[in-house]
N, C-alpha and C positions, 0 to 999 in steps of 0.2 A: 504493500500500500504506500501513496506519495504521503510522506510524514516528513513533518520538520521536528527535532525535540531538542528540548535544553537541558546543556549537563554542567555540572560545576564538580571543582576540587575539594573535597573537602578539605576542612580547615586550612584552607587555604585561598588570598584574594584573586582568582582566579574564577571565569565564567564560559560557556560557550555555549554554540548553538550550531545543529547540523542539518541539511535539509538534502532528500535523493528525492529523484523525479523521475517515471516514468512517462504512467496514462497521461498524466496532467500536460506534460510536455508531448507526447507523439499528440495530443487531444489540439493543442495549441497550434502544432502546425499542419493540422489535418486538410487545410483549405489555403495555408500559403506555403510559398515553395521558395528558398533562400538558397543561394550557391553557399555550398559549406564550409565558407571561413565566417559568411556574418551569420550564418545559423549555431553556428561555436558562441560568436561572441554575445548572439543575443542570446545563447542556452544558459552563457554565465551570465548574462545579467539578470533572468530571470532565478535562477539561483541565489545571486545578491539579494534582491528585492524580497522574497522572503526572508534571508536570513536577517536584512534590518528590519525589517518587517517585527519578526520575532523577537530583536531585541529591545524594543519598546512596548510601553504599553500606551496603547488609542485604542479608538473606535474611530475608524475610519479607511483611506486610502495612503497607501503609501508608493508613488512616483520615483522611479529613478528612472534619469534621461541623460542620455548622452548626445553630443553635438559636436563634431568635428569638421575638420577639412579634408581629408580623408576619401576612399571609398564608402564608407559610412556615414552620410552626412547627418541621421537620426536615427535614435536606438530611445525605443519607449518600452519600460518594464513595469508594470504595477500589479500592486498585489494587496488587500484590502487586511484588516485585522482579523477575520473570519479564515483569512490565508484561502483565497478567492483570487489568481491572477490571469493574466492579459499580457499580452507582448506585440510589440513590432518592430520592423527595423525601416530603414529608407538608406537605397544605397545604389551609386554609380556603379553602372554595367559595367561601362571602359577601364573603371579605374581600376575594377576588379580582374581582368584579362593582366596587366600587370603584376600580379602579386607571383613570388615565387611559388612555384608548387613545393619549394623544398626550403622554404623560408625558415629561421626559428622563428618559435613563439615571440619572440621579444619584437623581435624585425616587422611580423604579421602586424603585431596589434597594433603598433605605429602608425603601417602603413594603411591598415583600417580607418582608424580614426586621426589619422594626420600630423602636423605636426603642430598643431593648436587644437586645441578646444575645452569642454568643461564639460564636468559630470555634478549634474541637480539632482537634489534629494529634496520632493516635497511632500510636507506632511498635511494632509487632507481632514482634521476634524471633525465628525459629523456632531460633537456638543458646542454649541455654538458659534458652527460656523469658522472655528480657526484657523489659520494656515501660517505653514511652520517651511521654509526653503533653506538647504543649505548648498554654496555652490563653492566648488575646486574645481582648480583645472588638471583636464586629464595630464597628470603626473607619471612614470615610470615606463617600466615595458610589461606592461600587462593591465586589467582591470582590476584585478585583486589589490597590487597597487595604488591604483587612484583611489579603491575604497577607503586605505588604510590612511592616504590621505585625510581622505572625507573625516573619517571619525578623527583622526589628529584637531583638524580645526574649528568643527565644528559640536563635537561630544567633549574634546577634551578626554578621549578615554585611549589607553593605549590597544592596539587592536590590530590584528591579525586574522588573514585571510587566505581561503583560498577554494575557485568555484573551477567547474569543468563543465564540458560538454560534448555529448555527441552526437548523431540522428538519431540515436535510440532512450539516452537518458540526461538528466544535468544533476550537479549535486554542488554542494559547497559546505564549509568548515569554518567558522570565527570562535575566535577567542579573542577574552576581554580581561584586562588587568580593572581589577575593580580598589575604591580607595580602601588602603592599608592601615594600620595603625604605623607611627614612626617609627623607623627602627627594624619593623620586618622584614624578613628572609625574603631576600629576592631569585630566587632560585625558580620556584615553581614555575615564576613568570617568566624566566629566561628557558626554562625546559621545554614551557610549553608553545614560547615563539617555535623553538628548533622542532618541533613535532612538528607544527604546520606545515614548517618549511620543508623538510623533508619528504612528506606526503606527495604521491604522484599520481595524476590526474585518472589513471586508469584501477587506483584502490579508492579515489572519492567516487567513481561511478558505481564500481559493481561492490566492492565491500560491505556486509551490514556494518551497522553504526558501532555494535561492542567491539569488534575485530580491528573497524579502525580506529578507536579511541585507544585500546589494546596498543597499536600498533603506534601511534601518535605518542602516547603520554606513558610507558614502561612506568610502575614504580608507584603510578597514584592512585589513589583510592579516589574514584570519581563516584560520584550519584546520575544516574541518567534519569529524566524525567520521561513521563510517556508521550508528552508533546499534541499534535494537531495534526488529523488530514488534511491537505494540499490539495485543489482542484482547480482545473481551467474552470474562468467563467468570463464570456464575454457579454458586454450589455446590449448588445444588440438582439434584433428579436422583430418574427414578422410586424406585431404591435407598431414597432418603436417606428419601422421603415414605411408601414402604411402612412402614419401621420403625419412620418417628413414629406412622403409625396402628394397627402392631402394637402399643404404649406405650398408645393408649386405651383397648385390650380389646375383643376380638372382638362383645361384648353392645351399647356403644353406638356402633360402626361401624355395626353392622348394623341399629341402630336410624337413624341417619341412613339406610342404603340403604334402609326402607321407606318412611322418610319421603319422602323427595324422589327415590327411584329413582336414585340413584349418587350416590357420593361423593365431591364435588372437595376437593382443597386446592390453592390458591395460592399462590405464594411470594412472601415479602413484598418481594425485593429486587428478583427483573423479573416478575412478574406472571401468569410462566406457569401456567398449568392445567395440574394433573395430575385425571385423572378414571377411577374406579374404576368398573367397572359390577359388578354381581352376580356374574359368572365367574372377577372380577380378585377380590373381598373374597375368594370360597371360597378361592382360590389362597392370600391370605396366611396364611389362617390353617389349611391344610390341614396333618394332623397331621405332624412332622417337618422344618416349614418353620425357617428360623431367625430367631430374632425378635431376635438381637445386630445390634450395629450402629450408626451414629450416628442420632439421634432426631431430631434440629437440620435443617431446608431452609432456614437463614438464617444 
């Protein structure tokens, strides 16, 4: 099952949080199709995205995006406090026939997202309305990288990362030096940077969680929590797409349905097709239909 769970040291200031992806992720791109360097990078940012996700507590949305110059000029990951996510990417064709087939990693993600840009973390609210952004810019040779960024300047917390991906699954690993009393053993925190760092992308996909903590952290007595299922959910929905083309007016719907014989709209976040034939458009706009409602499939 797609689960994320949090485990901590005991007596010791130390915290983390783990998240493997299957259904959730083959479910996400069951209707978009990504050349497989930015399907890697968006597999790890949806992996990110739950794991900050995880380490806060809201009621709401939580946004990470990426923006480069790159091949990749946009990278949208979100994933809700219910751990309910969404993903997309936006990315040059051309620029992508460039990348080495035999590139490293470090070279890749550069060249994906460029040699400028910024990774956003927004925090969505839903008790009054708040909203929380924190922005760095993409820092390092990797994502995991910019995250550790991320939380440097904007949590203040020390933090270590590290997310994978591949057409079949995504997973990722953070740890958290949490505040100490003076004077404490800094050991734990130092063992358990080197565990992360050690870890190789092909024990964060298929390993279960105890083998790789086993395998990360030799020596500690951890506590594992049982954590939360994971699932694709997008917001879009015949509903949602009726009412946005109720919002264009009856006249140029229907001037598409003669043009091209039915009406599709796509959604921009998983790519499904919704499709209207002639008997679907009478329906919407048949007299007494209700044309309230939200407009927005994204």
């Amino acid at each position: 099952m797609d689960r994320v769970r949090r485990f901590i040291f005991e007596k010791q200031p130390v915290r983390g949080h783990w998240v493997q992806l299957r259904s959730a992720w083959r479910e996400l791109l069951t209707h978009a199709r990504y050349p497989a360097p930015v399907e890697a990078l968006l597999g790890e940012a949806v992996a990110a995205a739950v794991l900050l996700a995880s380490s806060l507590k809201f009621r709401g949305t939580l946004t990470l995006q990426l923006q480069g110059n790159g091949a990749v000029r946009l990278l949208v990951a979100q994933c809700t406090h219910e751990f309910h996510l969404r993903a997309l990417a936006r990315f040059e064709e051309p620029a992508l026939a460039d990348l080495p087939a035999d590139g490293k990693r470090a070279t890749l993600f550069r060249r994906l997202v460029g040699s400028s840009g910024r990774l956003t973390v927004t925090i969505e609210a839903d008790e009054k309305g708040t909203r929380y952004q924190g922005v760095v810019p993409l820092e390092g040779s990797s994502l995991s990288q910019s995250l550790e960024a991320y939380f440097g300047s904007s949590e203040q917390l020390p933090t270590r990362v590290q997310v994978a991906a591949d057409a079949e699954r995504c997973a990722g690993l953070l740890v958290q030096k949490m505040p100490a009393a003076a004077g404490s053993d800094e050991t734990a925190w130092v063992d358990a940077e080197r565990g992360v760092a050690r870890l190789q992308a092909a024990q964060l996909l298929a390993a279960p969680v105890e083998k790789l903590l086993e395998h990360a952290f030799p020596g500690y007595d951890l506590r594992l929590f049982g954590g939360a299922a994971v699932r694709f959910e997008c917001r879009c929905g015949e509903g949602r797409v009726a009412a946005l083309l109720r919002t264009l007016g009856e006249d140029e719907v229907r001037g598409v349905l003669r043009e091209q014989g039915s009406v599709t709209v796509t959604c921009e976040f998983c790519q499904r097709p919704y499709r209207f034939e002639g008997a679907d458009v009478d329906a919407l706009f048949a007299p007494g239909e209700d044309s309230s409602g939200p407009a927005e499939i994204h």
